[in-house]
N, C-alpha and C positions, 0 to 999 in steps of 0.2 A: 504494500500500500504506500510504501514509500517514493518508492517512482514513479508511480502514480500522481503522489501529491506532488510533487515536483513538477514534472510535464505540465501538470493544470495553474502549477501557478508562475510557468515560465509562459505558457503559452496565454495565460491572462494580462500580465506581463506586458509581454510584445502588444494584444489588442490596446493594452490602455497609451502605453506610448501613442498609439495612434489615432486614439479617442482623445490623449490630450494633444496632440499636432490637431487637430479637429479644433478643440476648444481654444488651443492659440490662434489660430486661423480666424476665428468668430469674434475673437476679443480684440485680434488686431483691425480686421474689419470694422466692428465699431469704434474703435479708437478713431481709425482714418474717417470716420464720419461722426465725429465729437457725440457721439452716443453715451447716456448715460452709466455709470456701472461700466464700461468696457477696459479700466483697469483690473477692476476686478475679475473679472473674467480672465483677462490676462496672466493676474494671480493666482487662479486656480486652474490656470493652463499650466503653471508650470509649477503647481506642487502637483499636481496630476503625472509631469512627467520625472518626479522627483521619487512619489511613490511607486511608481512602473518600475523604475529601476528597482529600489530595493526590494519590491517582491519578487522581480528576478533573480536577482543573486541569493536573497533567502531563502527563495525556491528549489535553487539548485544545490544550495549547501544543504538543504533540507534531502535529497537523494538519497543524498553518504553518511548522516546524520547517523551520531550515534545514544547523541540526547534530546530532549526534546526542545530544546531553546529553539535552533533556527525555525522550527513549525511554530513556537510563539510567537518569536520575531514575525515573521509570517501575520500571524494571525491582527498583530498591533498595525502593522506596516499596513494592513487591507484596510480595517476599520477607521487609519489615519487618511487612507487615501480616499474612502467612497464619500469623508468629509469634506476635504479637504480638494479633495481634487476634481469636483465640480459630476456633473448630472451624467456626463459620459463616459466620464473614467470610473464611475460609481458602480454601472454595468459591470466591468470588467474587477473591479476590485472584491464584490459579491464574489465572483467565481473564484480568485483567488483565497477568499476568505474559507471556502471547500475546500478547496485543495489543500488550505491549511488547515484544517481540522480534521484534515481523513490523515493530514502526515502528524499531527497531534496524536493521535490513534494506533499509528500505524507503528509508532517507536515503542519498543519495547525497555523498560529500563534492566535491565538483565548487569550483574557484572561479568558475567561470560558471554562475550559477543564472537557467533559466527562468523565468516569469513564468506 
C-alpha cells in the first residue's frame, strides 16, 4: 500500500502544479485588467505551487518509508494546500490527502523490517 500511496500522491502532485499554473494564469489575467482580489489569486497561485511540490517529494519518500512521518508530512502538506492553495489545487490536494492516509496505513511500525 505503500506504492500505492506514493504514485497517488506524486501523480496528485504533478495535477496540482498544473491547477496552480491554471490559477497563476487567472490571477495574472486579472491583475493585467486591474481586477479586484487578482493578487490574491496570484497568492494562492503560488502556495498552490509550493504545496504541489512538497507533496511530491513527500510522496515519494513516503515509497521507501520506513516510519510513518513522511505519510504525515503528506497528510499536513494536503490539508495546507486545498487551503491555501486556492479552489483548483484543492481538487488535487483531496487526492493527495488519500494517498496519504492509505501510506499512513500502509507502514507498519515493526522493529524488524523486510527487505
Amino acid at each position: 500500500m505503500q506504492k500505492a500511496s506514493g504514485i497517488i500522491c506524486i501523480i496528485a502532485g504533478i495535477f496540482g502544479i498544473f491547477a496552480a499554473g491554471a490559477t497563476l494564469l487567472f490571477g495574472g489575467m486579472g491583475a493585467a485588467f486591474d481586477a479586484d482580489g487578482a493578487n490574491t489569486v496570484i497568492g494562492l497561485g503560488w502556495g498552490g505551487v509550493l504545496f504541489s511540490f512538497i507533496v511530491i517529494v513527500t510522496g515519494s519518500v513516503t515509497i521507501s518509508a520506513k516510519t510513518k512521518k513522511p505519510a504525515i508530512a503528506t497528510i499536513i502538506a494536503s490539508i495546507s494546500g486545498a487551503i491555501l492553495g486556492g479552489g483548483l489545487v484543492a481538487v488535487f490536494m483531496i487526492l493527495s490527502l488519500i494517498g496519504g492516509v492509505l501510506g499512513l496505513f500502509g507502514i507498519k511500525n515493526n522493529d524488524t523490517v523486510s527487505p
